[in-house]
C-alpha positions as CSV (number, residue, x, y, z in Angstrom):
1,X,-67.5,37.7,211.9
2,X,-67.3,37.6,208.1
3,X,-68.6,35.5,205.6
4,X,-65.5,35.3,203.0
5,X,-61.7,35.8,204.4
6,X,-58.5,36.7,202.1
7,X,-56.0,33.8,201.6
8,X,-53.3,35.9,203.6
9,X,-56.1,36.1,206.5
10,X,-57.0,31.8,206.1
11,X,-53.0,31.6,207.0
12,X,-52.5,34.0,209.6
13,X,-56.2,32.9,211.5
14,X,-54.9,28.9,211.0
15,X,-51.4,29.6,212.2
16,X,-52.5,31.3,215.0
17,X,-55.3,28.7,216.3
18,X,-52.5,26.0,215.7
19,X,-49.5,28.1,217.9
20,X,-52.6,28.0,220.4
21,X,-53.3,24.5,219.9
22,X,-50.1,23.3,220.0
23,X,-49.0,25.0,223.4
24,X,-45.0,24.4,222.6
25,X,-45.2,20.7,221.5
26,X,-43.9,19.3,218.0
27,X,-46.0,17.7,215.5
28,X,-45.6,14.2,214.0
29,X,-45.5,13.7,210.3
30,X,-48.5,11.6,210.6
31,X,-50.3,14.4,212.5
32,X,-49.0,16.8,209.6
33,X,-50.3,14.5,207.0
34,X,-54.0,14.4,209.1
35,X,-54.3,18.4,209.3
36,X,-53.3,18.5,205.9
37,X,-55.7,16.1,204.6
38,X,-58.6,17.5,206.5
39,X,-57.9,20.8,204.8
40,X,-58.2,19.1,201.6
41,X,-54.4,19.4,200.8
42,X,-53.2,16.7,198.7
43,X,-49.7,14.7,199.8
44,X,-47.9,16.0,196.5
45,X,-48.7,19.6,197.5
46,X,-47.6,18.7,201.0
47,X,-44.3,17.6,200.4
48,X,-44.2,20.3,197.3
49,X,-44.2,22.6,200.4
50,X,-42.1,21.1,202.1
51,X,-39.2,20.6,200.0
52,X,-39.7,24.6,199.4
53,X,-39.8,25.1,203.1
54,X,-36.5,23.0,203.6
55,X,-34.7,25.0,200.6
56,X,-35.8,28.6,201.8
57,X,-34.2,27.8,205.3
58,X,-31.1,26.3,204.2
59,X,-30.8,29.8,201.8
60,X,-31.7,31.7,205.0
61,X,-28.6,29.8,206.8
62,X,-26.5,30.3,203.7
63,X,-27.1,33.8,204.0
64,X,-26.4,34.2,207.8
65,X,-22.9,32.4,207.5
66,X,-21.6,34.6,204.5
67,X,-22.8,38.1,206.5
68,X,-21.3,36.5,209.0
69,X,-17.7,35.6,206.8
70,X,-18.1,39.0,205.2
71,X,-18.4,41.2,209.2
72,X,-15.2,39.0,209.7
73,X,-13.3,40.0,207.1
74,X,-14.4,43.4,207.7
75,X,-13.0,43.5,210.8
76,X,-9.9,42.1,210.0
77,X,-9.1,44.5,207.3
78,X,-10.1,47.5,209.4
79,X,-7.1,45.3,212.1
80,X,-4.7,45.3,209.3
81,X,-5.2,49.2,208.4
82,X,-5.0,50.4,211.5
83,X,-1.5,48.5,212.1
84,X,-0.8,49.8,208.5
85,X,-0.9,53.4,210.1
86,X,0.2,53.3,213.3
87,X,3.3,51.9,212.5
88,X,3.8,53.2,209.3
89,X,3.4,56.6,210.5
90,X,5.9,55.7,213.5
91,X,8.6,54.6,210.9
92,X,8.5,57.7,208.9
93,X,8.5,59.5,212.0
94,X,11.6,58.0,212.9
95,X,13.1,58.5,209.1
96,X,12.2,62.0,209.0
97,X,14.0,62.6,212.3
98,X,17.1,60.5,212.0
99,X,17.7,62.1,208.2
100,X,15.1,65.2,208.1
101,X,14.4,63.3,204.9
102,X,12.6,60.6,203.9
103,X,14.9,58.1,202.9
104,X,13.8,54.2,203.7
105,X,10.6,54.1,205.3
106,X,8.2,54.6,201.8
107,X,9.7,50.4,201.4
108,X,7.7,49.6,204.1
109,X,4.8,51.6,202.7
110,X,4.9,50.4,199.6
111,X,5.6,46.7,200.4
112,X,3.1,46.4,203.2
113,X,0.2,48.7,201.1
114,X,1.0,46.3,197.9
115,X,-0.2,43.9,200.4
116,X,-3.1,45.4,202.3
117,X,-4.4,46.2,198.9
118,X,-4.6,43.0,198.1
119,X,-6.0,42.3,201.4
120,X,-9.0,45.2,200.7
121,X,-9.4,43.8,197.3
122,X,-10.2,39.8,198.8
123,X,-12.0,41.7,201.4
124,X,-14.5,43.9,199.6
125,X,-14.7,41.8,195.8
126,X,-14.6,38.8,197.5
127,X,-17.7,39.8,199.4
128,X,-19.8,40.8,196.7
129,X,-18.8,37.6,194.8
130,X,-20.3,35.3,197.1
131,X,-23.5,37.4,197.1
C-alpha cells in the first residue's frame, strides 16, 4: 500500500468501503453527522454539501424533463410534416389531374405550411430557449 493517496483516490477508496458497508441499507442523518464528524468534517461544510448535492440533482431532473419536452416535440413535428406531404402531395395530385393544371391546391400549401412553419419555429427555437 501507499503512504500518501490523491483526494480523487480518498473519495473513490471511502465510497467504495461505505457501498460495502452499507450492503443496500439507508443512512440516518445522525449516522451522516457521526461519519462526517469522525472525518473531521465540520456541520457547515456538511450541509454546504448538501445543499450543493440537492441543487445538482434537481438541475439533473430539470435537464431530463426538457430532453424529454424537446424528443416530444420532435416527434410531433416530424407527425405534422409527414401529414403535411402525404396529403399535400395527394391534393395536387388530384388538381393536376382534374385540370392538368394547378389551380387550388397551393391554398392548402400555403395555409397549412404558414402553419407548420410556425409549428418548426416553436419546435426547434423553442428548444434552444429553454436550454
Amino acid at each position: 500500500m501507499t503512504s500518501s493517496y490523491r483526494s480523487e483516490d480518498v473519495q473513490q477508496i471511502l465510497q467504495l468501503a461505505m457501498t460495502q458497508k452499507a450492503e443496500g441499507r439507508d443512512f440516518s442523518r445522525q449516522e451522516l453527522l457521526e461519519m462526517a464528524a469522525d472525518l473531521g468534517i465540520s456541520q457547515e461544510a456538511l450541509a454546504e454539501a448538501e445543499k450543493q448535492l440537492i441543487q445538482q440533482s434537481e438541475k439533473q431532473r430539470a435537464k431530463q424533463v426538457l430532453s424529454n419536452m424537446s424528443n416530444s416535440r420532435r416527434r410531433k413535428f416530424k407527425t405534422h410534416l409527414f401529414f403535411y406531404l402525404i396529403i399535400n402531395t395527394f391534393l395536387v395530385v388530384i388538381d393536376v389531374m382534374t385540370d392538368g393544371k394547378l389551380n387550388w391546391a397551393y391554398w392548402s400549401i400555403l395555409g397549412w405550411g404558414l402553419g407548420l412553419a410556425f409549428d418548426a419555429f416553436d419546435t426547434f427555437q423553442g428548444s434552444n430557449d429553454e436550454r
